[in-house]
N, C-alpha and C positions, 0 to 999 in steps of 0.2 A: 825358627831354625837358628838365628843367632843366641837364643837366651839357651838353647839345648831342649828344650821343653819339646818340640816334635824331631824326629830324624825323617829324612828321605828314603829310610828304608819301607815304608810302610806304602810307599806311594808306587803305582806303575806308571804315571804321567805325571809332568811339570811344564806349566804352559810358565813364560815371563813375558809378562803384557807388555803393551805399552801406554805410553804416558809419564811423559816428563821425568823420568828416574832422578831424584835429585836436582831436581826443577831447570835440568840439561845445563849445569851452570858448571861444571865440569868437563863440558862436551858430552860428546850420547855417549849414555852407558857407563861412562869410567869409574864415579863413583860407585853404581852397582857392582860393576868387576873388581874393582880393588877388597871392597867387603867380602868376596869370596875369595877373592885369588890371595891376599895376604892374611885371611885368617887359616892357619892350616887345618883344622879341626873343619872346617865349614868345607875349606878346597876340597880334602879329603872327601868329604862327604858325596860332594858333586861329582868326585869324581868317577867315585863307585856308581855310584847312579846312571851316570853315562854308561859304564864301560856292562851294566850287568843288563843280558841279552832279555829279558824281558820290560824292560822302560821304553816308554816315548816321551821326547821335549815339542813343544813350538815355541816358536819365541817371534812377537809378531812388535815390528816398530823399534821400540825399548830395546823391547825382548830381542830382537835379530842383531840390533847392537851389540847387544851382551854377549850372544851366543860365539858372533865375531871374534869381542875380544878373549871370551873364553879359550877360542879355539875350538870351540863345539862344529863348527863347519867351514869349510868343507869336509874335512877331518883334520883328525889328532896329530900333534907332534910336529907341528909345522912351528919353526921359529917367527918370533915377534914381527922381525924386518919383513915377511913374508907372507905374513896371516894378510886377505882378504881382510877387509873392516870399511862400516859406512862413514862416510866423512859429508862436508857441510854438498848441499845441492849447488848444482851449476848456477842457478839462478841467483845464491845469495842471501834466499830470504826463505823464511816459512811455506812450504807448500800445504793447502788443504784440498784437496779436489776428489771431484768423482772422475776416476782414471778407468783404465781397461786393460785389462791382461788377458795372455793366453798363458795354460796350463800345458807346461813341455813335458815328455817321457823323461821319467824319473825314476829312481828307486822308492822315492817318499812314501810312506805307509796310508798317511792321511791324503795325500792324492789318487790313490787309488780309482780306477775307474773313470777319472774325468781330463786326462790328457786330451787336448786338443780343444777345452773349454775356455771359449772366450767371453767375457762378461765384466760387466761393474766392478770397481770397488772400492771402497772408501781410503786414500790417503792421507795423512795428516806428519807430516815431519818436516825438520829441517834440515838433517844430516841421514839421507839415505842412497847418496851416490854408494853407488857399490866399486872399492877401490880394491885392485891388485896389485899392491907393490910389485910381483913377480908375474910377469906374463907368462911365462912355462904352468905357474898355477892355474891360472884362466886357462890355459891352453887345454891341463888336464881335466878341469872342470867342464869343458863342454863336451872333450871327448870321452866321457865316463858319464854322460848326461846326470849331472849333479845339481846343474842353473835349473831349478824346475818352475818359475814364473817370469814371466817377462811381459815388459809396456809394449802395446801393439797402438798403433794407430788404426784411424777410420778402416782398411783395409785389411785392419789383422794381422799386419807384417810387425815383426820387431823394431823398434824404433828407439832413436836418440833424440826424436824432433821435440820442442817444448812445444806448449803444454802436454803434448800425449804422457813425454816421459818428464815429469816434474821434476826430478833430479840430474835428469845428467848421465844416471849408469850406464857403461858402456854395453853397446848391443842390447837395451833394454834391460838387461837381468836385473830383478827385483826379489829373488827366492834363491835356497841355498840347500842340498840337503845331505847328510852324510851318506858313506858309497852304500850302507846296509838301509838307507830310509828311513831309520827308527828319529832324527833328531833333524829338525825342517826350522829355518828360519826363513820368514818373510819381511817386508816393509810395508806393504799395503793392509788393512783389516779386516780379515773376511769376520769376525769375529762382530762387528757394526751392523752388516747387512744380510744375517741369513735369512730373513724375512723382509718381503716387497716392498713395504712400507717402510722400512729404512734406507733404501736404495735412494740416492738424490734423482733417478730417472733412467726409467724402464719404458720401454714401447707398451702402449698402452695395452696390446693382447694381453702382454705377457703381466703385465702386472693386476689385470683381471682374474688371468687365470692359474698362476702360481700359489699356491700356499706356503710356499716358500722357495728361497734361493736356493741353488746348486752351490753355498759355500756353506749351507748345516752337512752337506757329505763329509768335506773336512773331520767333523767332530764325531758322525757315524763312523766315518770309514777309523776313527780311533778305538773306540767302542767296538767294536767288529775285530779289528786287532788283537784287542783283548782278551773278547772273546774266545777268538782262537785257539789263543795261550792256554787259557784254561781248559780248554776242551780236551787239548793236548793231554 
């Protein structure tokens, strides 16, 4: 993308992973964002991509940083002072753990069908509190159900307790998605565990009898999307 040799036009999905962007020595994500937001050729590009109604993004860790600073979610056009963006965890330090979420009603494409799913999943960050400079924006985000993950404890309830929530984000929220669901940031990795055997610990039924986890829906329910489009 920077040398020109591919465009984003050719593409219907853009996942930006995670993992160290710039070896996090800039803080999450800044050097990734700056390479796009001050090249304008590049900006440009992304920005078509977002705005043209057949694309989907994820962006999981790195990736939900970036999307932050992009501006990619909650949505568009929100000044700087105001953009939502992940910052260092409460704790201060590295979190790596196998955490648990619930899947809240959303618009999200890739969530489809599994709201109310609570399960495993791999985190690994150190800056993934979810911060709101502007609390009218948190305010609009849950009344427009946009928070579409969140840290539950033993009980399933939303929580701030540590370890459940290893960051810190207020009311748990861990996931971000625009109001039309095509463009979804997360901080946790379903992307690690859609098979059993990568899960750091499953109740033994289930990890007999799974062939895989309920986070390969994620990437179907993208695929299916797609689908659709085309059929159209």
């Amino acid at each position: 993308l920077l040398e020109g040799r591919v465009t984003l036009e050719r593409f219907r999905g853009l996942a930006a992973v995670g993992g160290f962007s710039y070896g996090d020595v800039p803080e999450s994500a800044k050097g990734w964002a700056a390479t796009i937001l001050f090249n304008p050729r590049l900006k440009a590009m992304f920005d078509a991509f977002y705005d043209r109604p057949d694309t989907f993004s994820l962006g999981v860790c790195n990736g939900a940083q970036l999307f932050g600073l992009l501006g990619w979610v909650p949505w568009r056009g929100l000044p700087a002072e105001r953009q939502p963006r992940f910052v260092h965890n409460r704790s201060g330090r590295f979190e790596s753990r196998w955490s648990t979420v619930r899947i809240l009603p959303s618009p999200a494409i890739m969530l489809r069908g599994m709201e109310g799913l609570v399960f495993g999943i791999h985190v690994d960050h150190g800056e993934g509190l979810l911060h709101f400079p502007d609390p009218a924006v948190r305010e609009r985000v849950l009344a427009d159900n946009l928070a579409a993950v969140v840290f539950v404890d033993d009980d399933g309830s939303p929580t701030e307790r540590y370890p459940f929530n290893p960051n810190g984000s207020p009311g748990g929220l861990t996931g971000l998605t625009s109001p039309d669901g095509r463009h979804f940031a997360l901080m946790p990795h379903p992307e690690r565990c859609f098979l059993p055997w990568q899960a750091h610990w499953l109740p033994e039924k289930l990890r007999r009898e799974l062939e895989v986890t309920p986070w390969l829906r994620l990437f179907q329910n993208a695929r299916e999307w797609c689908a659709e489009d085309v059929r159209k």
